[in-house]
N, C-alpha and C positions, 0 to 999 in steps of 0.2 A: 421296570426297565432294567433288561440286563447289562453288563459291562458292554458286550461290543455296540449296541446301539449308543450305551453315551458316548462312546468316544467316534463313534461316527457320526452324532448331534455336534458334540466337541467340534472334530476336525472342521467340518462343515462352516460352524459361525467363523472358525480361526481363519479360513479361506473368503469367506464375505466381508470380514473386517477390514480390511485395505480396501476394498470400493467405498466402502461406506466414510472412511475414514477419507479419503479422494475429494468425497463428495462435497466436504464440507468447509475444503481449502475457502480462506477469504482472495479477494481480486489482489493483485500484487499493487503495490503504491508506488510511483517513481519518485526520485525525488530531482529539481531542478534546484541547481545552483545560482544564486545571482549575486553576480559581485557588483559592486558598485565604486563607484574613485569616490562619492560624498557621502554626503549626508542619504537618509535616505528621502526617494518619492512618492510619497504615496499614488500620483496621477499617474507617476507611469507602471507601478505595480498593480493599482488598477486593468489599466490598459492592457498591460503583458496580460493579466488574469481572466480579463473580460474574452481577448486573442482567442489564447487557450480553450476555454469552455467553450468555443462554436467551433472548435476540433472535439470536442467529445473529454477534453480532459478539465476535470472540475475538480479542483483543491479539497483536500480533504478526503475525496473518495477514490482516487485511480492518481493521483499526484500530491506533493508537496515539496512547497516552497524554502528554498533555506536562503536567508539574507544576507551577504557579507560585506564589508567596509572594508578600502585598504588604509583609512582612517582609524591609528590608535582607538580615538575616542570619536564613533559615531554619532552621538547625540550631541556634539559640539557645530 
């Protein structure tokens, strides 16, 4: 192989690497905020999460859940 064919082997992969590299992106993940005034619910985070998944967004894979409390101490 002489010089001009490698580097026009070269140029070539350097030009297909950005599709290939494209290709491989993972799904982007949202992420939903939920504040809460107590303690927390487990039934209604259920429910909020159950909601969700018959919209097509399933925890863990295309969303995630952040919990907040305006309670110092949540577990109170």
């Amino acid at each position: 192989m002489n010089r001009r064919e490698f580097i026009t082997l070269l140029g070539g992969a350097a030009a297909a690497w950005p599709l290939a590299a494209r290709a491989q992106q993972a799904e982007k993940k949202y992420t939903v905020g939920i504040l809460s005034a107590g303690s927390k619910n487990p039934a209604l985070r259920t429910t909020f999460s159950d909601a969700l998944r018959e919209l097509g967004w399933v925890e863990g894979k295309n969303v995630v859940f952040g919990h907040r409390s305006s309670r110092p101490n949540p577990s109170s």
